[in-house]
Backbone bond lengths (Angstrom), bond angles and torsions (degrees), N, CA, C in turn:
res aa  C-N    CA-C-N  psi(-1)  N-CA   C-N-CA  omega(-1)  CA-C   N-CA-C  phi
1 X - - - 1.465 - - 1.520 108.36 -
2 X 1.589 102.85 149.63 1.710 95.92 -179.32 1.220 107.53 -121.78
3 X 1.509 135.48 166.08 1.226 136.87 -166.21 1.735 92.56 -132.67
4 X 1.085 135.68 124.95 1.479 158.11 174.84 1.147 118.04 -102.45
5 X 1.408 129.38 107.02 1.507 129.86 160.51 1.600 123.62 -100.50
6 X 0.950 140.16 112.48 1.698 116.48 173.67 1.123 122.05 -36.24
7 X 1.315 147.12 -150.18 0.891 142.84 68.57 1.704 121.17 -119.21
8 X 1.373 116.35 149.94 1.473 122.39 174.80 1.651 117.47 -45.38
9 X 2.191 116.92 137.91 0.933 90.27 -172.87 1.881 105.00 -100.37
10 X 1.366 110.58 -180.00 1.347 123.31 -164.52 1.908 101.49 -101.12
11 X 0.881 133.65 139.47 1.362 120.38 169.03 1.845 116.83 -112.58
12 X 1.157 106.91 -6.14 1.670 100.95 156.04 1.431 128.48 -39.34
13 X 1.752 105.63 116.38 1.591 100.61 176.85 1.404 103.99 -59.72
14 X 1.528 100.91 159.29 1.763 110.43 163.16 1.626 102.73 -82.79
15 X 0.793 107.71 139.00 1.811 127.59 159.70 1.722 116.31 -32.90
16 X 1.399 111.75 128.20 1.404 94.70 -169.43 1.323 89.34 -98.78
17 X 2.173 103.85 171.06 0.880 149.67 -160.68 1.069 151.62 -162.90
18 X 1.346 110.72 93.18 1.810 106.76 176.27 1.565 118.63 3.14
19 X 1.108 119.47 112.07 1.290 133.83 -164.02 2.000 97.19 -114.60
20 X 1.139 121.00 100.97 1.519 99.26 157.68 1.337 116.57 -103.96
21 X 1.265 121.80 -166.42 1.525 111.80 -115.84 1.633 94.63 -106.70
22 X 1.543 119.58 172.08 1.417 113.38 -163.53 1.789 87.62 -109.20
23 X 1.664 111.98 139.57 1.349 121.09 175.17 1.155 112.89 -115.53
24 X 1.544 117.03 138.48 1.410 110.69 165.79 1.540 103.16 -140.67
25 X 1.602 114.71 155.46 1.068 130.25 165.77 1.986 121.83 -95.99
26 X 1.528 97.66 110.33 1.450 92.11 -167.67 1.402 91.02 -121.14
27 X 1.648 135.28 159.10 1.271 161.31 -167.57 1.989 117.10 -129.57
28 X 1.448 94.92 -3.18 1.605 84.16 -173.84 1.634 121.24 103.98
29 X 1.964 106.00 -26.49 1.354 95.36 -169.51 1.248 102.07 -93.35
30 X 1.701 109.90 -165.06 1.573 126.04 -172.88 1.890 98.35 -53.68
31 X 0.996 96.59 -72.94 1.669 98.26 -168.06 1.408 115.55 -48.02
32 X 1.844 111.07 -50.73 1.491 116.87 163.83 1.522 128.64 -30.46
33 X 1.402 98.40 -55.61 1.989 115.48 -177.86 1.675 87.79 -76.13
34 X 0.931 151.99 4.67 1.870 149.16 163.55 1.255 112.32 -77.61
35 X 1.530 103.71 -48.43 1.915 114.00 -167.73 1.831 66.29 -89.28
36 X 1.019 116.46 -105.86 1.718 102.19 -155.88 1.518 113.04 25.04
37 X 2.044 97.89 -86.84 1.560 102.81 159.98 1.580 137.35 1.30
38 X 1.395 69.44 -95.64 1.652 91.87 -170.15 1.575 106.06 -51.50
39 X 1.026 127.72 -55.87 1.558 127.33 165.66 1.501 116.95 -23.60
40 X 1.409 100.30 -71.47 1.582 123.77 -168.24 1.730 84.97 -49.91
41 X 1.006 137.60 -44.67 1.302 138.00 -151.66 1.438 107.31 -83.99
42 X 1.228 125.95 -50.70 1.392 141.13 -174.38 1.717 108.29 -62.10
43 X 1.493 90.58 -41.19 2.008 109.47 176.21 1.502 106.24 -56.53
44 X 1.263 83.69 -64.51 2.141 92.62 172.80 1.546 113.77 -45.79
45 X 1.173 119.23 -52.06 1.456 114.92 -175.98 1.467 118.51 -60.99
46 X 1.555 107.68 -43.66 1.361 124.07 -179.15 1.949 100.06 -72.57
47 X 1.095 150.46 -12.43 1.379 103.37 -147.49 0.977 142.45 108.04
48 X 1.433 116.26 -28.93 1.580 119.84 -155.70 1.481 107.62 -124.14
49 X 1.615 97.53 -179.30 1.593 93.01 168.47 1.442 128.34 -106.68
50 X 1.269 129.49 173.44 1.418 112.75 -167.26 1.719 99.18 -122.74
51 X 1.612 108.72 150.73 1.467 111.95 -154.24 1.717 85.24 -144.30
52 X 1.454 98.52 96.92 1.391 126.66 157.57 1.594 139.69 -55.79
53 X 1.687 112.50 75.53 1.370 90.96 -178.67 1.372 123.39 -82.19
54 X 1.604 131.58 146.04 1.062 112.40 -176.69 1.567 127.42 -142.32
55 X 1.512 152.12 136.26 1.582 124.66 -176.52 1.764 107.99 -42.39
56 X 1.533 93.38 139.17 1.398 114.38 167.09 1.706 119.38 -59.16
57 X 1.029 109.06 166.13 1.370 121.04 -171.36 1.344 122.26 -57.05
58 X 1.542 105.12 -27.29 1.530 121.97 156.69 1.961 131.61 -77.16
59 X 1.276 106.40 -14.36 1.235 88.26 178.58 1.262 128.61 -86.64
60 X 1.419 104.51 161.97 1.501 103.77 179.19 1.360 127.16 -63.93
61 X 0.899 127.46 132.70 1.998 126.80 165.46 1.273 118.09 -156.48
62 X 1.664 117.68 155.31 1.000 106.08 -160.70 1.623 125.07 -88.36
63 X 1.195 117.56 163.43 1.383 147.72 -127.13 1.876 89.04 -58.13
64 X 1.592 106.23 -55.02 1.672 108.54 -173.53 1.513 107.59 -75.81
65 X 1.257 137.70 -0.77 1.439 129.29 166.55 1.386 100.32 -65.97
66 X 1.487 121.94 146.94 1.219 156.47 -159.87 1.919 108.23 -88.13
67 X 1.220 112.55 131.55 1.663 89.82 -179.48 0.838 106.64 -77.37
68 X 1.528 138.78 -33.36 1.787 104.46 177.00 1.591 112.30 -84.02
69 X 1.249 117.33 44.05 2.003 112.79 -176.00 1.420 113.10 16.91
70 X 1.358 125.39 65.47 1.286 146.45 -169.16 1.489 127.84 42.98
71 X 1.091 115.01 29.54 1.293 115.72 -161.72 1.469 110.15 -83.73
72 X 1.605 119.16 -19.11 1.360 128.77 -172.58 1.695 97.22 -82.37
73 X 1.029 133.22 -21.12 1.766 166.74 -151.18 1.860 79.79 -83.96
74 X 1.160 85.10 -89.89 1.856 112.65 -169.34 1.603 106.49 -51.35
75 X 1.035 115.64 -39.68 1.435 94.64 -175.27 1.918 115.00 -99.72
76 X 1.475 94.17 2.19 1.492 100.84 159.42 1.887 129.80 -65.48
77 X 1.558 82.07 -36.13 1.215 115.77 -175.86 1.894 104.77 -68.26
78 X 1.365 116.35 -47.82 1.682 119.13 -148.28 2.323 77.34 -135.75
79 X 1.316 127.17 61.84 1.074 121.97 173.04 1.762 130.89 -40.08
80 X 1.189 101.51 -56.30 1.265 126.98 155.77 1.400 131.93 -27.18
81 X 1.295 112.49 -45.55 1.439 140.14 -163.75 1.628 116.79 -66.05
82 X 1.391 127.92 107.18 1.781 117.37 -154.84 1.806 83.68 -84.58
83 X 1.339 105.96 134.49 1.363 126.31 179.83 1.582 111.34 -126.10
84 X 1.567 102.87 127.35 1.437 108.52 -170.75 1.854 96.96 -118.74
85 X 0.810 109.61 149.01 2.000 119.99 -160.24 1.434 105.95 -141.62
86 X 1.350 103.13 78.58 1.871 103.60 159.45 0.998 136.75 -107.08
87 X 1.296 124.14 122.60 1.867 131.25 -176.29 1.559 95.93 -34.95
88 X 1.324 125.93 161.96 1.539 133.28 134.00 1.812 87.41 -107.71
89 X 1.974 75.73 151.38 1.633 95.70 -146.48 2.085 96.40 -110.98
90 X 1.028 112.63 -47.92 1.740 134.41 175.46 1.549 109.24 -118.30
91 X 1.831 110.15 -76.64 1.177 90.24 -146.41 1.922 107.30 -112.35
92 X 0.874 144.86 78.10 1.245 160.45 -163.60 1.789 113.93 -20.09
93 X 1.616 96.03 -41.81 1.861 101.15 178.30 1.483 96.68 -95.94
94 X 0.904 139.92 -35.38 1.839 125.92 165.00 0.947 113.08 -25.59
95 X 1.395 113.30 -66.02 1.494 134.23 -157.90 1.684 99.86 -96.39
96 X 1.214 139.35 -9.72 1.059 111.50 163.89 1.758 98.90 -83.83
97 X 0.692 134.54 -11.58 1.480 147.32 174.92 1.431 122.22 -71.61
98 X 0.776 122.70 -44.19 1.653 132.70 170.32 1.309 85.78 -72.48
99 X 1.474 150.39 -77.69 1.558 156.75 -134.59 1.816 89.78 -72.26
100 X 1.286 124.01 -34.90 1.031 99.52 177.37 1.667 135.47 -84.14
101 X 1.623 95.04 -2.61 1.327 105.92 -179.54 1.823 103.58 -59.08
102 X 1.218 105.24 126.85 2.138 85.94 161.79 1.862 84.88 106.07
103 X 1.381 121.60 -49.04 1.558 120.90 -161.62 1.176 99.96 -60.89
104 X 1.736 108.10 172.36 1.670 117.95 -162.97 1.841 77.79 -111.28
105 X 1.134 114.89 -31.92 1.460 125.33 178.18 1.546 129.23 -168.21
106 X 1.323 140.03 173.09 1.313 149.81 -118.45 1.481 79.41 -162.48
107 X 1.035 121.80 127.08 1.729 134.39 148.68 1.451 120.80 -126.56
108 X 1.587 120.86 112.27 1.216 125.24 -175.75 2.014 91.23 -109.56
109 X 1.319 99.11 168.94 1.669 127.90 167.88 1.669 93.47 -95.85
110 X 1.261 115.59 164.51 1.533 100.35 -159.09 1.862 77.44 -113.04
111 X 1.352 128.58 0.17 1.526 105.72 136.91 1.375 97.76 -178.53
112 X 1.638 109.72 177.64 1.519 115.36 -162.48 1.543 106.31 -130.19
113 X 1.106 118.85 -146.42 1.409 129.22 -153.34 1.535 90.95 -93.56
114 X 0.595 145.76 -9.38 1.616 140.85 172.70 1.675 104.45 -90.51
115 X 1.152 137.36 -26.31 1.653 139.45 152.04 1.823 89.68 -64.93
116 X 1.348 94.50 118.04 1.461 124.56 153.61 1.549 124.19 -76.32
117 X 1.475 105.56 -34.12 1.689 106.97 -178.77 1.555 105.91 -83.23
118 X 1.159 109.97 167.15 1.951 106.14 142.98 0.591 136.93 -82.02
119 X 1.261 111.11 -5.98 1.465 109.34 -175.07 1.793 118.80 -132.53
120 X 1.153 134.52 176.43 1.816 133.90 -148.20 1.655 115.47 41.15
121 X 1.067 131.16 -158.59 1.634 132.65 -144.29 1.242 81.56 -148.61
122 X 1.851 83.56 145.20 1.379 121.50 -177.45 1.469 101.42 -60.09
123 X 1.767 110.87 158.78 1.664 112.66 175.77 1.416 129.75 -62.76
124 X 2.030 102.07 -17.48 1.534 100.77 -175.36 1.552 98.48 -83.98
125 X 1.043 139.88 -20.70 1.501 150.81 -145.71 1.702 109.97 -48.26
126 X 1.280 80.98 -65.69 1.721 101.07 170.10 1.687 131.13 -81.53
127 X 1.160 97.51 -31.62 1.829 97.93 157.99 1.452 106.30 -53.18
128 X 1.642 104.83 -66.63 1.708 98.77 -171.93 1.274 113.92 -21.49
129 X 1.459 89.65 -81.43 1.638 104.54 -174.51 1.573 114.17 -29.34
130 X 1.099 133.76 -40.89 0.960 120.12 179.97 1.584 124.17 -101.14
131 X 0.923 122.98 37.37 1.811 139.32 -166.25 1.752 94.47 -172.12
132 X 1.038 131.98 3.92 1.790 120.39 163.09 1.713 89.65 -81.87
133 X 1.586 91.40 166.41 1.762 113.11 -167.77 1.552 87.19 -119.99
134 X 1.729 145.69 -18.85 1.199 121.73 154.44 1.726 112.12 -123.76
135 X 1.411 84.39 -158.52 1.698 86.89 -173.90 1.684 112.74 -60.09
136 X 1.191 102.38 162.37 1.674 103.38 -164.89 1.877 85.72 -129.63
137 X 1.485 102.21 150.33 2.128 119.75 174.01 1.507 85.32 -150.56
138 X 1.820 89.02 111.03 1.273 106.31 159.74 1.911 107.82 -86.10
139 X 1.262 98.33 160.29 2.018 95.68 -174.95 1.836 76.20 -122.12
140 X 1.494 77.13 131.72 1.658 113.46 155.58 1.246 133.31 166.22
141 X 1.190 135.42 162.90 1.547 127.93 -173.48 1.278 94.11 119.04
142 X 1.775 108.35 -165.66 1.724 113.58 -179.66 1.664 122.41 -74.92
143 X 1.359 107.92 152.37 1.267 105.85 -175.64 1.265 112.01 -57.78
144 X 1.607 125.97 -17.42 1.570 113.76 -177.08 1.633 122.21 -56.25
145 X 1.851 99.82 -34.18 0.891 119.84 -147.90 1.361 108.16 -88.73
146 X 1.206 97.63 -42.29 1.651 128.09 170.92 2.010 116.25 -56.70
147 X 1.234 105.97 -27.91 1.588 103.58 173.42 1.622 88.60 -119.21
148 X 1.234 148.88 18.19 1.605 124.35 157.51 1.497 112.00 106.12
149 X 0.862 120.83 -2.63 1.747 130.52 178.76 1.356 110.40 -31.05
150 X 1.442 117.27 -52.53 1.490 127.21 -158.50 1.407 114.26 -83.03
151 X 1.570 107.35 -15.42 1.369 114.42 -177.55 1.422 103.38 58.45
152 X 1.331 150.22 16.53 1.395 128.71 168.26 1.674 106.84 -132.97
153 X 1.378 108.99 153.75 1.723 126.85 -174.93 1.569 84.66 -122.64
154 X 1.503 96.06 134.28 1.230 126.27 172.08 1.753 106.30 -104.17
155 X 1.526 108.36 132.45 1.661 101.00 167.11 1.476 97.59 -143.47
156 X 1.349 101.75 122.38 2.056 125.58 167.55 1.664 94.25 -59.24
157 X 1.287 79.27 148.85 1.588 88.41 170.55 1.753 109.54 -147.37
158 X 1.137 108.80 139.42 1.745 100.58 -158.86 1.913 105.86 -109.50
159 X 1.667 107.75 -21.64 1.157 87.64 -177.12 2.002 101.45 115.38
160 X 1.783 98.39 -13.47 1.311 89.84 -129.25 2.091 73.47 -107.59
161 X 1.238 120.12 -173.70 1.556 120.23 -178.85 1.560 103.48 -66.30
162 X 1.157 119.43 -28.75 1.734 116.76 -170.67 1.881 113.45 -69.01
163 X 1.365 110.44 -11.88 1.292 121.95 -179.71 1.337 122.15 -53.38
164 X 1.194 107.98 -45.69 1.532 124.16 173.77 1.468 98.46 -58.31
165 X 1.363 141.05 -71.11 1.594 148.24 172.52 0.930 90.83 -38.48
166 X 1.483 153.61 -84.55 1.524 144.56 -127.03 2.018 83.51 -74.89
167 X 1.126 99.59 -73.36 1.890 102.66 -163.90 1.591 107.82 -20.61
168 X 1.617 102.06 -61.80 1.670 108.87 167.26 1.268 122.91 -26.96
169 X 1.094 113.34 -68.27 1.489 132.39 169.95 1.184 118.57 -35.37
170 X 1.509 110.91 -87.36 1.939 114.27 163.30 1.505 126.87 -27.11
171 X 1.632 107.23 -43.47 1.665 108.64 -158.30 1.793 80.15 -81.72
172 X 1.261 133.28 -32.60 1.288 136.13 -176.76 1.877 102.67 -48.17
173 X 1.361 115.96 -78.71 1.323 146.89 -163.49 1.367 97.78 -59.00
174 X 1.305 111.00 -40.60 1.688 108.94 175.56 1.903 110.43 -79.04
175 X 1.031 100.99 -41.00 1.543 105.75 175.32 1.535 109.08 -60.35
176 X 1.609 112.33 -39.29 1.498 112.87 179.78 1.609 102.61 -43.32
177 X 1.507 96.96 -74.50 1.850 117.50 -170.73 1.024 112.98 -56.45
178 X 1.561 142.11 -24.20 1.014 146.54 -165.56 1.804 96.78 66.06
179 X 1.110 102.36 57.22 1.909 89.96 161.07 1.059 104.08 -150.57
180 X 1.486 108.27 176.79 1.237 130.88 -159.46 1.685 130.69 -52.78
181 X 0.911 153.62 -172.89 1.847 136.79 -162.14 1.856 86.85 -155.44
182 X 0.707 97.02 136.40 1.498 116.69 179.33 1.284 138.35 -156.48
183 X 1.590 121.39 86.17 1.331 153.02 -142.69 1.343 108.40 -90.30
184 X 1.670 130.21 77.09 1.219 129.80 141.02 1.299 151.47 -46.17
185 X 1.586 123.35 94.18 1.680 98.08 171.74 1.676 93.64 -112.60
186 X 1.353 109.22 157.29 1.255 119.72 -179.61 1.763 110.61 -131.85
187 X 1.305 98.45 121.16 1.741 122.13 -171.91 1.381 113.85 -161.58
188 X 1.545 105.80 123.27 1.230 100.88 166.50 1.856 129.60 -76.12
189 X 1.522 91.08 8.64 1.968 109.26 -179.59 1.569 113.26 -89.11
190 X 1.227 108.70 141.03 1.929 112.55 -177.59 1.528 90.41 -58.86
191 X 1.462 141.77 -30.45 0.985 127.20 -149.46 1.758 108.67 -76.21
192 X 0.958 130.00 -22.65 1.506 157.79 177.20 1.658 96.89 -30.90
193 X 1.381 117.69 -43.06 1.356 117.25 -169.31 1.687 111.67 -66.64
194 X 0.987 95.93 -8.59 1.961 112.67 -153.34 2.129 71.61 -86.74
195 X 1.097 101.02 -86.36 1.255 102.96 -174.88 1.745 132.10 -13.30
196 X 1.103 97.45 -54.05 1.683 132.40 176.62 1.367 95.57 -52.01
197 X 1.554 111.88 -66.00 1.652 113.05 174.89 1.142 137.23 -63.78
198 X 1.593 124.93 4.38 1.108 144.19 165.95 1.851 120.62 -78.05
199 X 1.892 80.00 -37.48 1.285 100.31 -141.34 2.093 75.18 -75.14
200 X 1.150 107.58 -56.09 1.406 136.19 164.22 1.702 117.31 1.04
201 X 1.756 98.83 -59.52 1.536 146.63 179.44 1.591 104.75 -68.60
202 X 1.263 113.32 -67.14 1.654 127.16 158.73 1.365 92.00 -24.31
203 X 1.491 116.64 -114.38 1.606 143.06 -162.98 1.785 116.57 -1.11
204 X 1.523 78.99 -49.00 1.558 105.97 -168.88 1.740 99.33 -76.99
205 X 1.048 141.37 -31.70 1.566 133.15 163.84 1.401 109.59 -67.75
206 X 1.579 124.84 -19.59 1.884 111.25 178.21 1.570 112.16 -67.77
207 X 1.292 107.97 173.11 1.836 116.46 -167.41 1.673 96.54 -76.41
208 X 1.477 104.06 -38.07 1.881 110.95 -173.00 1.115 102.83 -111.45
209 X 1.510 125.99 154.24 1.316 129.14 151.87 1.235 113.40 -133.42
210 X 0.983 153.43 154.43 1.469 158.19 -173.11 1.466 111.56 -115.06
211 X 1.453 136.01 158.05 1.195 114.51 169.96 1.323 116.05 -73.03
212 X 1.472 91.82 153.99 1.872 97.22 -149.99 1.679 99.10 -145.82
213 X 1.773 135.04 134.11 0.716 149.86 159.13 1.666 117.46 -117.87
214 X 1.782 90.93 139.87 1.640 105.02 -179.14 1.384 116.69 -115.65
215 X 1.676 94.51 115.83 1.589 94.51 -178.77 1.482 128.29 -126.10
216 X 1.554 131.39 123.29 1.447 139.28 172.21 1.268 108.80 -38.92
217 X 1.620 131.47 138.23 1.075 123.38 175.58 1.300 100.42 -125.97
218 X 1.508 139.96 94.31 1.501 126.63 173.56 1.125 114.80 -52.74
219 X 1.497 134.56 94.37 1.381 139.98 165.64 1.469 116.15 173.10
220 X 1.209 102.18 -168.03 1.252 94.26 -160.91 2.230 108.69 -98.98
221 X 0.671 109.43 123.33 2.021 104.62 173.01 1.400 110.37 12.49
222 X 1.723 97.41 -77.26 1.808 107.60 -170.05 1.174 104.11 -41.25
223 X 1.804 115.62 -65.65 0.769 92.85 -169.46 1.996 145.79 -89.29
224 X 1.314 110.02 11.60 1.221 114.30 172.68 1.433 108.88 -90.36
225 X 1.788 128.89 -13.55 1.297 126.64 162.10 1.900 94.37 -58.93
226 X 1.405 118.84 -57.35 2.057 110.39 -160.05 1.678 105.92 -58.66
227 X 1.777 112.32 -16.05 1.583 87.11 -170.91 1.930 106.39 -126.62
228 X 1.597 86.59 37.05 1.432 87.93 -172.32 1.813 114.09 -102.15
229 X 1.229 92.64 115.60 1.571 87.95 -164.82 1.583 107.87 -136.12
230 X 1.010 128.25 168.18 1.277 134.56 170.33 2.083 102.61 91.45
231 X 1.301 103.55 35.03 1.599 116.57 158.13 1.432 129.76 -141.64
232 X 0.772 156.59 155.34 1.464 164.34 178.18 0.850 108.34 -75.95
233 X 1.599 141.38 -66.23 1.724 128.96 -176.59 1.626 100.50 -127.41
234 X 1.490 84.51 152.39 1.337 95.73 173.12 1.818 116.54 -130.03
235 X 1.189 110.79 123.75 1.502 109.77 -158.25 1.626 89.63 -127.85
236 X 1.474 84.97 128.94 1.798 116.36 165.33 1.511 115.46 -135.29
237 X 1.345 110.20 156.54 1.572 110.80 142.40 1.349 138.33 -49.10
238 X 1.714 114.30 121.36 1.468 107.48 -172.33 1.691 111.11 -63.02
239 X 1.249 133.14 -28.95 1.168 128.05 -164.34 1.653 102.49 148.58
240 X 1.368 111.93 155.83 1.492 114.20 178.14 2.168 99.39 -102.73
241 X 1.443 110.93 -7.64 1.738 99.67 173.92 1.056 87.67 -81.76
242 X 1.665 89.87 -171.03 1.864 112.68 147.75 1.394 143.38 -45.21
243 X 1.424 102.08 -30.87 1.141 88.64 178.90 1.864 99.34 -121.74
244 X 1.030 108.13 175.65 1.909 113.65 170.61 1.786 108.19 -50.90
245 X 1.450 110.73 131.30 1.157 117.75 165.97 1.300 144.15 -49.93
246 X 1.243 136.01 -143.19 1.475 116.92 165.04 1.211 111.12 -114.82
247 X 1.103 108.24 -5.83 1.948 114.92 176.59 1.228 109.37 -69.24
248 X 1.415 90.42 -60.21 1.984 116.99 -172.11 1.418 91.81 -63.87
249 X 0.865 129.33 -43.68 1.921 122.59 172.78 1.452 115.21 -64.49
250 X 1.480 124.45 -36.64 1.609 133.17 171.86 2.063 99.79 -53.02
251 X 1.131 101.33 -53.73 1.441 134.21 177.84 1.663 104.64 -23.87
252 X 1.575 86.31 -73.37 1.729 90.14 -160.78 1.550 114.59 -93.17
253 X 1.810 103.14 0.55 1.467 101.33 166.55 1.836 120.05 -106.45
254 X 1.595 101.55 -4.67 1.727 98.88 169.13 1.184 108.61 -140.65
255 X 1.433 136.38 18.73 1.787 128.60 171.50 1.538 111.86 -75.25
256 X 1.407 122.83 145.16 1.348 117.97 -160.58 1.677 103.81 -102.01
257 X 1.415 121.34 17.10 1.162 140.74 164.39 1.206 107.68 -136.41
258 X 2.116 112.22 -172.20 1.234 103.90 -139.59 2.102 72.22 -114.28
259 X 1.602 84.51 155.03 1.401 104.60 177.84 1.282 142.84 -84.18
260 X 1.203 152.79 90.92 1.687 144.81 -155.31 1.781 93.99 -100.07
261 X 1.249 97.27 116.69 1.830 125.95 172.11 1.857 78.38 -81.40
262 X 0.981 108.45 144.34 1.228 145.90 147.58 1.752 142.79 -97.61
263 X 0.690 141.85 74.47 1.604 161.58 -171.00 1.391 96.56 -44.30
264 X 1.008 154.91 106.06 1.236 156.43 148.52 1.200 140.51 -44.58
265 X 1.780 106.93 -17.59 1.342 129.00 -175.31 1.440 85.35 -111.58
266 X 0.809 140.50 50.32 1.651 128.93 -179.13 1.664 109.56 -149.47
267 X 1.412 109.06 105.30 1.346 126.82 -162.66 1.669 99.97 -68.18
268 X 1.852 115.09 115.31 1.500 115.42 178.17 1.575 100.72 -112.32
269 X 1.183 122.31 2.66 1.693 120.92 165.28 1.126 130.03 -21.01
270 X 1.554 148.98 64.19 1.286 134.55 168.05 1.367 126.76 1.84
């Protein structure tokens, strides 16, 4: 069962800010040419420039991928848009790693031509995530969700120190799109409400707020990430170890939209 609160929205701009630039690693395939997308798109909205990682001139791919892996596509589309295009040369998570030092964000396809199945995430997917220096949005799920249809960003909230980072994030991403804010915690404990009202308390100190609803989810994470649908992003905390948690891992192998990892050590303060 879920419990729904409104809340009223705020129309104060947020404070501007040095924005650096949004990166993604694309390969040519279906999901790859998506984060391409979605990147190129997010760059455009923001301001910024977009910083293309891509296989070198030597790797293999297959025969109907395009030599520029759509990039002549994308920037037809967003003209304007200053686009920077670097081979990866050896090692693919190094270098998506260094590229993320300085980035506002990391955009992967949640996998490429080297995944044989259709289904689970590519092998770099989860290294990234855990060796990027900012927040990481994997792209996957339905196309509605994936170009913005639903108008709403979903953000989990655990209770846990990363809450404050994720809220930032969301009220950000929702303020970008202009859509809706939508405040998940999921517990099957009465205590869950306590959380919500924190989270509630938070919101209300950022520069923007968007209209924004808070809702109880009796159950458990996994499963309100497999049946949560009818939003465009869904933003959590990657984990407080080294590597991504088990949520943030539930996350990027069954959410029916695309996912924003959240960095916790990563200052989003206006």
């Amino acid at each position: 069962m879920t419990t729904t609160v409104p809340l009223a929205a705020r129309t104060t701009s947020a404070a501007s800010r040095e924005v650096g630039p949004i990166t993604v690693g694309t390969d040519g395939s279906y999901w790859g040419g998506l984060a391409l997308q979605w990147a190129a798109r997010y760059a455009c909205t923001l301001g910024t420039k977009l910083r293309v990682l891509r296989p070198g001139t030597n790797a293999e791919l297959p025969a109907d991928v395009p030599l520029d892996l759509g990039l002549t596509h994308t920037m037809h589309l967003y003209p304007l848009l200053p686009v920077i295009c670097t081979p990866i040369t050896v090692d693919p998570l190094a270098e998506f790693a260094e590229a993320s030092t300085g980035s506002e964000l990391l955009v992967l396809g949640c996998r490429g031509h080297l995944h044989r199945c259709t289904i689970g995430l590519g092998s770099l997917v989860l290294p990234t995530v855990s060796t990027a220096h900012c927040d990481v949005l994997v792209v996957r799920g339905a196309p509605a969700a994936v170009w913005g249809a639903h108008r709403t960003v979903t953000a989990m909230v655990s209770g846990g120190r990363e809450d404050a980072a994720v809220l930032r994030r969301a009220v950000g991403m929702a303020a970008t799109y202009r859509s809706r804010l939508r405040i998940v915690h999921a517990s099957p404990f009465e205590e869950a409400e306590d959380v919500l009202h924190l989270a509630e308390l938070h919101v209300q100190t950022l520069p923007f707020r968007p209209p924004c609803s808070l809702t109880v989810a009796r159950a458990l994470p996994h499963e309100v990430i497999a049946q949560a649908g009818n939003t465009d992003l869904l933003v959590l905390g990657r984990g407080t170890g080294r590597h991504a948690g088990s949520v943030a891992k539930a996350a990027l192998h069954h959410s029916r939209c695309p996912v924003l990892l959240v960095q916790s050590t990563v200052d989003r303060s206006a």
